[in-house]
BALOBA-1460 file (C-alpha; in Angstrom, 3 decimals):
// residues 161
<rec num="1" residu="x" x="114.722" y="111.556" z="84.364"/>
<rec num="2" residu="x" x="113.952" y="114.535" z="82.391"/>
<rec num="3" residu="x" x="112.030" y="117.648" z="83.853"/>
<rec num="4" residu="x" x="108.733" y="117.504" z="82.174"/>
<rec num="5" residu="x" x="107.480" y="121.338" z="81.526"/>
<rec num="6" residu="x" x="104.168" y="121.802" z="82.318"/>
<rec num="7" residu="x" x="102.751" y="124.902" z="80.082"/>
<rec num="8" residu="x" x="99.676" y="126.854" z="80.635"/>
<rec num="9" residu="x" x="97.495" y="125.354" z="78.982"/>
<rec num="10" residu="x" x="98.463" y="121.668" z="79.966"/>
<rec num="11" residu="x" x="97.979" y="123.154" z="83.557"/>
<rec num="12" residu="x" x="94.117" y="124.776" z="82.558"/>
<rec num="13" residu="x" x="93.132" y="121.544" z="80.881"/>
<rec num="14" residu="x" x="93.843" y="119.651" z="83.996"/>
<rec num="15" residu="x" x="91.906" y="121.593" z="85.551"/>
<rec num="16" residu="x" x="89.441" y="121.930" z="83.710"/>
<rec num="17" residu="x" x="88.864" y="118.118" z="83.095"/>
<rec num="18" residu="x" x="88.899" y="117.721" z="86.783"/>
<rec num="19" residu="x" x="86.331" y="120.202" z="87.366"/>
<rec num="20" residu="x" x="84.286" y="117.320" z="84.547"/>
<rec num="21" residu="x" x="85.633" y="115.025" z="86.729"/>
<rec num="22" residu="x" x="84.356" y="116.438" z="90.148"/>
<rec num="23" residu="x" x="80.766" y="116.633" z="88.342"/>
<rec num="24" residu="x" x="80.717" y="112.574" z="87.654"/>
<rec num="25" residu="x" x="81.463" y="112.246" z="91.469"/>
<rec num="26" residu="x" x="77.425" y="113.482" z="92.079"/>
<rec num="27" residu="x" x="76.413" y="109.921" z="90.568"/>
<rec num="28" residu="x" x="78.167" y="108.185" z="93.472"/>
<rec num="29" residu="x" x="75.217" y="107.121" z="96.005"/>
<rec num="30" residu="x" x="75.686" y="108.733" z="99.536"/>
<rec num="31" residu="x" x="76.456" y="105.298" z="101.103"/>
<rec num="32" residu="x" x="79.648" y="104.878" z="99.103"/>
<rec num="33" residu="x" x="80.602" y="108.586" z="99.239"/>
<rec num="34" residu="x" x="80.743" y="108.409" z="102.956"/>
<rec num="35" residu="x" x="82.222" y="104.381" z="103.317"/>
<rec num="36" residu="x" x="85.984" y="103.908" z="104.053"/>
<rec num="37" residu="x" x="87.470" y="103.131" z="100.554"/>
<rec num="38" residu="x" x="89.337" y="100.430" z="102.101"/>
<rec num="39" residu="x" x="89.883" y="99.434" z="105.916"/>
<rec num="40" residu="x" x="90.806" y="102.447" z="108.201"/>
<rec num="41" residu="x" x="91.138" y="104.612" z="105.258"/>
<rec num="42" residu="x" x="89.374" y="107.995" z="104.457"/>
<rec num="43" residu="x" x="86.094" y="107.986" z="102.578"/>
<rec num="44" residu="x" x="85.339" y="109.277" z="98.852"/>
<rec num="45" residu="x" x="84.217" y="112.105" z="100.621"/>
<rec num="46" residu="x" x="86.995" y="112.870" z="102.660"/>
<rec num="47" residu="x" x="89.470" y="112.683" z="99.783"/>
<rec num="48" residu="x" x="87.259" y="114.989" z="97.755"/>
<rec num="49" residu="x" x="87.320" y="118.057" z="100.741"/>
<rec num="50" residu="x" x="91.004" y="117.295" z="101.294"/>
<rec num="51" residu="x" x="91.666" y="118.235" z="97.706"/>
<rec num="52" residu="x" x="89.050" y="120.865" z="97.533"/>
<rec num="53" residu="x" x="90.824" y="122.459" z="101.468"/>
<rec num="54" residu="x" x="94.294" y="122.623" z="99.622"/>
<rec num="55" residu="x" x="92.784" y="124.150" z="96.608"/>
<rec num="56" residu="x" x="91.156" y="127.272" z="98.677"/>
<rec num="57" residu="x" x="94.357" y="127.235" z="100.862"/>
<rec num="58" residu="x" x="96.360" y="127.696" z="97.664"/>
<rec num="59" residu="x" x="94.157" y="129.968" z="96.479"/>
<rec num="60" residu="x" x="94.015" y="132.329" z="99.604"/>
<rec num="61" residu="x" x="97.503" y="132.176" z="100.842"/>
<rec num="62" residu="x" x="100.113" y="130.905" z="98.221"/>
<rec num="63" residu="x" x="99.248" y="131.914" z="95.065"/>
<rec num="64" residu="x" x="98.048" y="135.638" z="96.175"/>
<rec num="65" residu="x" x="101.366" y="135.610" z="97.350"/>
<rec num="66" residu="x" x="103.725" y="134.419" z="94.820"/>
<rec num="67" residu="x" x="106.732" y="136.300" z="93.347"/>
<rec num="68" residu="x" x="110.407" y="136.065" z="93.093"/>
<rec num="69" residu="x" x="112.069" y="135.289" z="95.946"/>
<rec num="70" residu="x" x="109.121" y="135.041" z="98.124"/>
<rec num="71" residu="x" x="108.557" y="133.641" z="101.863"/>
<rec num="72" residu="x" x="106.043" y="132.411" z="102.524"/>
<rec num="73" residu="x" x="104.411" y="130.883" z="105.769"/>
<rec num="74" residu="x" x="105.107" y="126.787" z="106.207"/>
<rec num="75" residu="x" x="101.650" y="125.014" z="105.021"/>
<rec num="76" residu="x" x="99.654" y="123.997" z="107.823"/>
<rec num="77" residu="x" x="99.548" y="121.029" z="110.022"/>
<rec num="78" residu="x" x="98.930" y="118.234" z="107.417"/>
<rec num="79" residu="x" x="97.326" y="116.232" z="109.966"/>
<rec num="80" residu="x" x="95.287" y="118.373" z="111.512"/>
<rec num="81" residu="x" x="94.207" y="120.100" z="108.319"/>
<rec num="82" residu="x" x="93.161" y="117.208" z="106.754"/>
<rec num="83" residu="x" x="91.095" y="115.746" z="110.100"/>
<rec num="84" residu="x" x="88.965" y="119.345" z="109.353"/>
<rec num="85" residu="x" x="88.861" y="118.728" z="105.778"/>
<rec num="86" residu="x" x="87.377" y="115.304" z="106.435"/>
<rec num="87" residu="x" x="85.357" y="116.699" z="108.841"/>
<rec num="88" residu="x" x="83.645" y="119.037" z="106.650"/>
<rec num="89" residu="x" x="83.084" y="116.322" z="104.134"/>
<rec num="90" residu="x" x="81.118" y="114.067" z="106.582"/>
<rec num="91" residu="x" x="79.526" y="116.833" z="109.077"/>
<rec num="92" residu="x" x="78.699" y="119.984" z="107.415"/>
<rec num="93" residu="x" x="78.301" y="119.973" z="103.877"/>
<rec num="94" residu="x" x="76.170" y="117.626" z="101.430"/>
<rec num="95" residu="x" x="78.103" y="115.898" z="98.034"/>
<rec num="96" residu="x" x="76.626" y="118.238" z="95.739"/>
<rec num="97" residu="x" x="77.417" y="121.100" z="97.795"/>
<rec num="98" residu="x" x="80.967" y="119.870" z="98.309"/>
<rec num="99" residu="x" x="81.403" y="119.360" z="94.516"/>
<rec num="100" residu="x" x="79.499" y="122.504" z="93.155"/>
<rec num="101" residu="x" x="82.806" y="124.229" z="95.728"/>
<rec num="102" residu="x" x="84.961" y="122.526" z="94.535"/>
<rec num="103" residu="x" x="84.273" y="123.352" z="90.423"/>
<rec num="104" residu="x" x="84.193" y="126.956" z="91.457"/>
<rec num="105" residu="x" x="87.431" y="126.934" z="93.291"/>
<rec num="106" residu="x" x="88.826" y="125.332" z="90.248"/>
<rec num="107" residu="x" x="87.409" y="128.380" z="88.246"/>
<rec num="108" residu="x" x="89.100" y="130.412" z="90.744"/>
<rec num="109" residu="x" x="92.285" y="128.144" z="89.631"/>
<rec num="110" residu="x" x="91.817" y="128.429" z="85.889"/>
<rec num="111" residu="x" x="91.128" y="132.326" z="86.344"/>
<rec num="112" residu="x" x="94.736" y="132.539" z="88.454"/>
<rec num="113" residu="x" x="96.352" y="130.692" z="86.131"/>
<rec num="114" residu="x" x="95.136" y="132.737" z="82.645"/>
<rec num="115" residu="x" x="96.158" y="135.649" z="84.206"/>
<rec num="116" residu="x" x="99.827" y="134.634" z="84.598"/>
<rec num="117" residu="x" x="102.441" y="134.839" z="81.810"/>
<rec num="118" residu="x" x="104.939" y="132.502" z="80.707"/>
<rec num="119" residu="x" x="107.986" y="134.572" z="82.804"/>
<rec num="120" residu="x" x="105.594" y="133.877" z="86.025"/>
<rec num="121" residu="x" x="105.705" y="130.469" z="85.684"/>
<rec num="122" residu="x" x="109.318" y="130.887" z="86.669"/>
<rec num="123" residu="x" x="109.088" y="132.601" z="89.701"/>
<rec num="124" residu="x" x="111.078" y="130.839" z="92.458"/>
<rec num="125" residu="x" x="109.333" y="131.387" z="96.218"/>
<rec num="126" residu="x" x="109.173" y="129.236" z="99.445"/>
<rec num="127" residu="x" x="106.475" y="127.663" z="101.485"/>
<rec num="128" residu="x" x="108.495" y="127.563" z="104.823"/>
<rec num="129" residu="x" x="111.663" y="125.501" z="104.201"/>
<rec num="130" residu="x" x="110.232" y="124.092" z="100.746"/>
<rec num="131" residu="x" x="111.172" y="125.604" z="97.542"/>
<rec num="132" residu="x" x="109.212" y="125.507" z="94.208"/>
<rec num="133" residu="x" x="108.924" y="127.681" z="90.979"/>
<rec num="134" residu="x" x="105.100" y="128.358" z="89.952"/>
<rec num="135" residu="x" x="105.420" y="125.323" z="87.605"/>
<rec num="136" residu="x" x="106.706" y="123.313" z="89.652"/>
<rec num="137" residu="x" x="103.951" y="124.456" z="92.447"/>
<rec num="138" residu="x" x="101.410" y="123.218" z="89.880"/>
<rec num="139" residu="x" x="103.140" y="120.327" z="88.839"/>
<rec num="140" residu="x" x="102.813" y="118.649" z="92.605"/>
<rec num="141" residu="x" x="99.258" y="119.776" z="93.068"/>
<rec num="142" residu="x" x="98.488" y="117.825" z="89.597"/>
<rec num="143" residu="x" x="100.339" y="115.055" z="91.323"/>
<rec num="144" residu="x" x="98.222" y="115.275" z="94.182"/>
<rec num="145" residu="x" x="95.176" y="115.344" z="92.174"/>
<rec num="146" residu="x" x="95.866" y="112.501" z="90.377"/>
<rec num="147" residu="x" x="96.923" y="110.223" z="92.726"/>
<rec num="148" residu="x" x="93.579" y="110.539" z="94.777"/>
<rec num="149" residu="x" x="91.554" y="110.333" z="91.311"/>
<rec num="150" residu="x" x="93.403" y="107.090" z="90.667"/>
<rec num="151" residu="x" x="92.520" y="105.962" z="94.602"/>
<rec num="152" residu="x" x="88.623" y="107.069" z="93.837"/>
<rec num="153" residu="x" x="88.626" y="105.550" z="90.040"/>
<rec num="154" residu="x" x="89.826" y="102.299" z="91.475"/>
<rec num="155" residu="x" x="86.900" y="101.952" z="94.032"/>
<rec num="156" residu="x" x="84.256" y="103.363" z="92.556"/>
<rec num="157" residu="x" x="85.068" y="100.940" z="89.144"/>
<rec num="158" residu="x" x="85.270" y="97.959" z="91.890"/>
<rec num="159" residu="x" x="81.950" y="98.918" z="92.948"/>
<rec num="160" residu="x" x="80.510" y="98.418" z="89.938"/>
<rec num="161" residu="x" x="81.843" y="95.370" z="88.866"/>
């Protein structure tokens, strides 16, 4: 398997599409934003704040962080992290409010990542016991992205079939 190189600008236009992305979400009505997308599993809702929770945690403690050789702190409880997220999603903030966040934290992204050069890219650091480069930092969190936008796409297209 070859090592796919992510450049700048692939990385800004995900983000940037996703923030077009996030917008569409605001047509979804409030009883499918909130129901289980399939038994016992998290809500439209609750996927959208999870992604939105690791964005600002990313933004306030990795990448502020970042440079050669860095160590940083282990992420968070996943578990326990994502119960808040999910709780913020259904008990504290409305959809538009949750989406209008999340855009702006990917502005906050997009405004990280312009102000990096190529050489940064490269810069090897550690979240606890996991390794990355920048790119390769970016690379999973497009991963991640993706594979709840393929989870959403696929119930909110079954919905209107």
């Amino acid at each position: 398997m070859e090592a796919a190189i992510m450049n700048k600008e692939q990385i800004i236009d995900h983000h940037e599409s996703f923030k077009l992305w996030l917008n569409e979400l605001k047509r979804i009505n409030d009883k499918e934003w909130f129901q289980p997308m399939e038994e016992s599993r998290w809500s439209i809702a609750a996927n959208v704040s999870h992604m939105i929770k690791w964005d600002q945690y990313s933004l306030g403690e990795i990448l502020p962080r970042v440079s050669e050789g860095a160590q940083l702190s282990p992420f968070p409880d996943f578990q326990r992290f994502n119960g808040e997220a999910k709780r913020y999603a259904h008990d504290v903030v409305t959809k538009e409010a949750l989406i209008e966040e999340g855009i702006q934290t990917r502005e906050s992204i997009i405004a990280y990542v312009n102000c990096l050069s190529d050489d940064d890219f490269q810069h090897s650091f550690s979240v606890g016991d996991q390794s990355f480069t920048l790119e390769e930092f970016f690379e999973d969190f497009i991963g991640h992205d993706k594979h709840h936008q393929e989870q959403i796409e696929a119930v909110v297209s079954a919905e209107k079939s």
